[in-house]
N, C-alpha and C positions, 0 to 999 in steps of 0.2 A: 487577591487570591489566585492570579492567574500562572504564577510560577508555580505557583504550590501546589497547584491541580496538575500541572503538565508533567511533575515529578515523572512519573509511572503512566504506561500503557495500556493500567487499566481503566479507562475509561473506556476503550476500544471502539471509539467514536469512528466510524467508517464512511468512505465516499459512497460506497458501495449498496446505498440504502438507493435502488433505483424501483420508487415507490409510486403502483399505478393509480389513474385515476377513481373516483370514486364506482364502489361496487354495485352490480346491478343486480338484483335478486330476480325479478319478475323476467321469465323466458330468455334464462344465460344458457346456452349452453346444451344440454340436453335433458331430457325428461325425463321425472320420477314415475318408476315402476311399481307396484305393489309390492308389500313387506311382509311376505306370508314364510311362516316357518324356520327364519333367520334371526339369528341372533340381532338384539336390539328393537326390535318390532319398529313400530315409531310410524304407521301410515294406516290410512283408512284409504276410501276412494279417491275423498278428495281433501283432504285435511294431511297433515303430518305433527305427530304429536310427540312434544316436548316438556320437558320436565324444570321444574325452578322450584328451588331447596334452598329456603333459607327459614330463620326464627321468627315467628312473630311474637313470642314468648321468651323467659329465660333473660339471663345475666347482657347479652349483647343483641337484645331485638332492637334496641334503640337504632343501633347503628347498620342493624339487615334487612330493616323494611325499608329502608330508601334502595337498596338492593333489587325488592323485590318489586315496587313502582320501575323503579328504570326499567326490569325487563318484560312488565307489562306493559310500558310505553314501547317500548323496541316492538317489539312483538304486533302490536297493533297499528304500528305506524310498517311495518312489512308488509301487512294481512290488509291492511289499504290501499298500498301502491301495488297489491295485485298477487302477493304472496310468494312463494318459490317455485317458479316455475308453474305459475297457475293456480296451487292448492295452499291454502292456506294451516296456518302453525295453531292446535290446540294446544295448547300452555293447560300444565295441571302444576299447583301450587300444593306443595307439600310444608308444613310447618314444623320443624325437627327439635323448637325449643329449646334451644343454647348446649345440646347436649351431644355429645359423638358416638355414642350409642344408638340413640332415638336417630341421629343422621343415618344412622347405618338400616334403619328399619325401613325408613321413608326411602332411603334409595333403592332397598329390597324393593317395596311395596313399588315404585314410578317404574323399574326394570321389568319385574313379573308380571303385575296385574294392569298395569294402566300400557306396557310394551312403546314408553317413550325412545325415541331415534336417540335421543342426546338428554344432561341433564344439565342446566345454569343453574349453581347451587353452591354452596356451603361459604363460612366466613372465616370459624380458625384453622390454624392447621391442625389442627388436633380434630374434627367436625372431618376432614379431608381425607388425612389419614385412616380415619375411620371407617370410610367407604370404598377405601383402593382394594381392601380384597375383594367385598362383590361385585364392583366393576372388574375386576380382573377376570372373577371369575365366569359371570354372566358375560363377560366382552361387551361392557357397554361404555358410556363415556361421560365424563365429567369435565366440562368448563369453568375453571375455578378463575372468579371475578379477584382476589383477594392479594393483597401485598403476601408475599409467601418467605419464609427463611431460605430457600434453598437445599442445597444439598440433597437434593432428590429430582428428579423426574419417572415417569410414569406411563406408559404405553398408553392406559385408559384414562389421562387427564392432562389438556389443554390449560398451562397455567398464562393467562390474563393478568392479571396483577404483578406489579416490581419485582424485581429481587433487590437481596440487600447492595450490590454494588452499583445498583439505580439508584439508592436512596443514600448510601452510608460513603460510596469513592468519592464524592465531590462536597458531599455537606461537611461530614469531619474534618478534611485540611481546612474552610474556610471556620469550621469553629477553633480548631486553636491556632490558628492565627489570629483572627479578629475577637475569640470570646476568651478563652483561657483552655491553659495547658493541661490541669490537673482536671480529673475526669472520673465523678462518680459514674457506672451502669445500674443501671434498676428495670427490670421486668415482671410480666405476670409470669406466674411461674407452668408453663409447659415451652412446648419445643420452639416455635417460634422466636418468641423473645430471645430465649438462650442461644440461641443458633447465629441472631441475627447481633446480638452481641460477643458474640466470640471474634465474629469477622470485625466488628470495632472493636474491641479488644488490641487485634491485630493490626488495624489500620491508625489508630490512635500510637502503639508504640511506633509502629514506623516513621510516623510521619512527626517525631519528637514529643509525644505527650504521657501522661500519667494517668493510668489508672488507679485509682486511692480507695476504690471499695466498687462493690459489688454485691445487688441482694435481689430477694423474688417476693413477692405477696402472691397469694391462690389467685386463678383465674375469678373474676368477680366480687375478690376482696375490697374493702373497705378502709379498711386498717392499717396507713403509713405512718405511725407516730413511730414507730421503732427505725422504719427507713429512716424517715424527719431529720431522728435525732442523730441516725448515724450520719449523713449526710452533713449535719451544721458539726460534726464532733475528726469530719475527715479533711476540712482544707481541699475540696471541691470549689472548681473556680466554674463547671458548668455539669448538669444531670442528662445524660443521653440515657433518653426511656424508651423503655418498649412495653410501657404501660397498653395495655390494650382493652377497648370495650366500655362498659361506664363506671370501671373501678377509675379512670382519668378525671370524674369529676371529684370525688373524696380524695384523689389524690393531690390536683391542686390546690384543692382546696384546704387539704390538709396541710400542705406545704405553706402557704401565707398563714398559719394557724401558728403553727411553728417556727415564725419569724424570719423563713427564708423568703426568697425575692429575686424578680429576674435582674435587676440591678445589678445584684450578687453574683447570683449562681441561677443562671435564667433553665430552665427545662429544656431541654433538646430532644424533640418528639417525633420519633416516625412512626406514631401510630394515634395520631390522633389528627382529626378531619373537622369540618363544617359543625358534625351532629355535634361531636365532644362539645367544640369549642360555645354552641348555643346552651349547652346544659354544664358546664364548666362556672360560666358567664365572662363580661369583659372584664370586671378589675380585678380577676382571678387569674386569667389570659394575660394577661399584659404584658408585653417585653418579651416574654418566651420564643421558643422556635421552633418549626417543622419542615419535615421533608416529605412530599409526596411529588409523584410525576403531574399531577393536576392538584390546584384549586380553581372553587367556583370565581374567583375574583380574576382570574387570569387575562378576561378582556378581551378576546379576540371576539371575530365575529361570531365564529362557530360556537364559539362557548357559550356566549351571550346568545345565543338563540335555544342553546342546549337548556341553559339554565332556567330560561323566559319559557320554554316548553313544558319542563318540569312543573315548574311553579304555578300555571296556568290550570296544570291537571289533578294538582297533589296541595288540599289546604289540613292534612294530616300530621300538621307540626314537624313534619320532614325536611329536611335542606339537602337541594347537591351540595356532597361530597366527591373524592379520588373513588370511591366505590360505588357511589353512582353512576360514574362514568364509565367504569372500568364491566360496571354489571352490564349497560346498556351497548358498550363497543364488542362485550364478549357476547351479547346476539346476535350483532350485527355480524361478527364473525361464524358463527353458527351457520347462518344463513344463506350465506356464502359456500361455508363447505357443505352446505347440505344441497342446494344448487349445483354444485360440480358431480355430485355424485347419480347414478343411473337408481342407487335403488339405496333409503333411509336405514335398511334396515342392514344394510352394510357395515359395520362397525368398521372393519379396517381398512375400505376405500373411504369411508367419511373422517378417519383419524389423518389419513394420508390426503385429505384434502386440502388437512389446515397447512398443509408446510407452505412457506413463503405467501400467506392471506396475508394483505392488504387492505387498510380500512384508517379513513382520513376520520381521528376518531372527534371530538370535540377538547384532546390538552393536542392535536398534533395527528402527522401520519406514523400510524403504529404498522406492524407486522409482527405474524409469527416466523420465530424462526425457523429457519429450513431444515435444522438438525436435532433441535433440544426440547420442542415443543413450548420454548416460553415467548415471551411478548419482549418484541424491541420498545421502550416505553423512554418519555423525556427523565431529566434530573431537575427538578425545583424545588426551590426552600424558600421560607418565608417567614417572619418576624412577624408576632402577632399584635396589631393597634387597634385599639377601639372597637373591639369583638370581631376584625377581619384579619385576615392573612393577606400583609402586605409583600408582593413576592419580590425578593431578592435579589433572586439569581436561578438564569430559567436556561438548559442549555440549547444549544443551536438546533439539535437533531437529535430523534431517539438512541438510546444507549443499547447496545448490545446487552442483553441478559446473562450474567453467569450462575447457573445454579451452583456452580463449583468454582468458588471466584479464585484469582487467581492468585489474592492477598493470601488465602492460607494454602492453594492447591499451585502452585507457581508452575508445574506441568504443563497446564491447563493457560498459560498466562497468553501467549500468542497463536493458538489456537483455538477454535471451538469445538465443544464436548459432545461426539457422538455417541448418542446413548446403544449400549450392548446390554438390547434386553435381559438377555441372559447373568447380566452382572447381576450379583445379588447387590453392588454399588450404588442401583439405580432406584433401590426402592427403599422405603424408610425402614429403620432399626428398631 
C-alpha cells in the first residue's frame, strides 16, 4: 500500500511535530485568580469547576458513558496529583439523553447556573452543533471528545477527535487496492456521516474506484433490510460506513441475515469502536474493518496501563474505546490550558491557551493545532478476529488535521486553514 499512500500530500505528515515532554498540571506557571463577574465563571476559592456533557440515556449512551468514566478518571487522577495549580477541578455531569436539543439545555443549565470555566461533552455532531450558538453566545467553551466530519471550526469549541482525512487519506487507498474497487457508502442519516462521505466519495474516485450506491437510515434506526438488499443487488466488492451509535449492532447483524459477508464485501467502518464491536458480537465482526487513530489492542506501554486503569475502576460493562481515550486526553488538555491561564474565567485567554497543547496521550503524542483548533491525531485501521481489532497499519506520527481537506478544497491542500472568525465559512450551515 505504500505507493499508493504517497500518491498525494495529503497526508501532510510533517517533521515539524516538535512535541514536548509530558504536562504538568500541579504549580506550572502561574496562579489562578478568582472568576467573579466574567464571562465563563468556572472558580470558587479553591475548586475550579467544569462541565462533562454526555448521554447516559437515549439511542448512543451505550457508547458515551465510557466517555464520561474516562473523564471522571482524568479528572480525579489531576485532583490527586494536586490539581491546577493547587485547586482542584469540581466536575458537574450533566446527562443530555441522545438528543441536541436537551444538549443544548444542559449546556444552557452548566454555563449559567452551575458558571463551569470549560465544558468536556457531547458525542454527535449534530448534539455539537447544537450548542455552538450558546457557547458563542455566553463565550464559553466546549471540548469535543468526538471523531467529527469537518468542514467547520469554532471559536468556542476545541475539536479532540479525528477528522475524516485522519481516518479516510490512508485507509481507502489500502482498501481498493487490497479489498476491492467497487464501493457501496451507507450512513446514519444526519451531517456527519454525509460529510464524512462525500470526502470518500472523493478520495475513492480519485484514487481509481467505484462508487455503486449510496444510502442513509435515521439516526438509531434499526432497519437495513432495504440497505441489505440494495447493497447484494449493486456488485459492491466492499461497504464504507458511517453507521454510527447502536444502530451498528442491527446493522451487522442484519447484514449476515441477508447473506452478505466479509469474505464478500467486508464493512469498512469509521465509526464503530470496542463498545459496538462487544454488542455487535464476534461471528457478526468477523473479517470486517475499521479505522480509528486508537484502539484498545494497540500494546504499547501507555496504552496497556491506560486500559489496565480503566478496567480496574469501571466493572459497568464498559470497554475502552477511540472515545475513551480521546474523552480522557481532552482533560488532560483542559488542564493544561487552564494552568497557563491567570484567571478560569477568561474565556478567550483559556481558548488561546490551547494553541500548540501537547499531551503524550495513550494511541501517541497528540497536539492541538496552532491555527485550526483541531487535534494532530495517529492514522490506524484494523481487521477485526475473534471479537478484537487486530491493527493493520498504524502510522509513524500524528497526521495534521484538515477540517477542510484538501481532496475536496485543493486550495487548502499545502497550506493550513486559518480560521477568519468573521467567515460565516467557519461555522456550520
Amino acid at each position: 500500500m505504500g505507493d499508493i499512500i504517497m500518491k498525494r500530500n495529503f497526508l501532510a505528515k510533517t517533521a515539524a511535530l516538535a512535541l514536548s515532554a509530558a504536562i504538568v498540571l500541579s504549580g506550572c506557571g502561574s496562579s489562578l485568580s478568582s472568576g467573579e463577574g466574567t464571562s465563563g465563571g468556572g472558580e470558587s476559592s479553591d475548586t475550579i469547576k467544569v462541565g462533562i456533557l454526555f448521554s447516559e440515556s437515549g439511542s448512543t449512551a451505550l457508547v458515551e458513558k465510557t466517555m464520561t468514566n474516562a473523564c471522571i478518571m482524568a479528572f480525579d487522577e489531576i485532583n490527586a496529583s494536586g490539581g491546577i495549580n493547587g485547586k482542584q477541578i469540581e466536575y458537574i455531569h450533566e446527562d443530555y439523553a441522545s438528543d441536541p436539543a436537551t444538549a443544548t439545555e444542559k449546556i444552557k443549565k452548566l454555563i449559567q447556573q452551575d458558571e463551569v470555566a470549560a465544558t468536556v461533552g457531547c458525542y454527535t455532531s449534530a448534539s455539537r452543533q447544537a450548542t455552538l450558538p450558546t457557547l458563542k453566545e455566553e463565550n464559553s467553551l466546549l471540548v469535543y471528545p468526538t471523531y467529527t466530519e469537518g468542514e467547520e471550526v469554532h471559536p468556542n469549541c476545541i475539536y479532540v477527535g479525528c477528522m475524516p482525512n485522519q481516518q479516510a487519506t490512508e485507509f481507502i487507498p489500502y482498501l481498493l487496492e487490497n479489498v476491492g474497487k467497487k464501493v457501496f457508502l451507507v450512513g446514519s442519516d444526519y451531517v456527519f456521516p454525509k460529510t464524512c462521505n462525500k470526502q470518500a466519495r472523493a478520495l475513492i474516485e480519485m484514487y481509481g474506484g467505484e462508487v455503486v450506491g449510496e444510502e442513509y437510515v435515521p439516526l438509531g434506526g434499526t432497519d437495513f433490510s432495504t440497505v441489505c438488499n440494495k447493497i447484494k443487488d449493486s456488485g459492491a466488492e466492499l461497504v464504507y460506513s458511517a453507521v454510527v451509535g447502536d444502530s451498528n449492532t442491527a446493522f451487522f447483524k442484519n447484514y449476515a441475515q441477508y447473506g452478505l459477508d466479509a469474505a464478500e464485501t467486508p464493512i469498512c467502518s469509521i465509526a464503530i469502536d470496542e463498545s459496538n464491536l462487544q454488542a455487535i458480537g464476534a461471528d457478526y465482526a468477523e473479517g470486517h474493518y475499521a479505522s480509528m487513530p486508537y484502539f484498545s489492542s494497540l500494546g504499547t506501554e501507555a496504552s496497556d496501563a491506560f486500559v489496565e486503569k480503566y478496567n480496574s475502576l469501571y466493572s459497568d460493562g464498559t470497554v475502552v474505546t477511540v472515545l475513551t481515550e480521546s474523552a480522557y486526553s481532552s482533560c488532560y488538555l483542559l488542564a493544561e490550558a487552564l494552568a497557563k491561564v491567570d484567571d478560569p474565567a477568561d474565556t478567550d485567554a483559556l481558548i488561546a491557551a490551547f494553541s500548540g497543547i501537547e499531551y503524550e496521550a495513550p494511541q501517541g503524542k497528540i497536539k492541538v493545532d496552532e491555527e485550526n483548533h483541531c487535534t494532530w491525531l495517529y492514522s490506524r485501521f484494523a481487521q477485526i478476529h475473534d471479537g478484537q481489532f487486530d491493527i493493520i497499519y498504524s502510522s509513524d506520527e500524528a497526521l495534521r488535521p484538515e477540517p477542510w481537506p484538501a481532496v475536496l478544497y485543493p486550495e487548502y491542500e499545502n497550506t493550513n486553514f486559518m480560521p477568519d472568525w468573521s467567515d460565516p465559512a467557519c461555522y456550520p450551515q
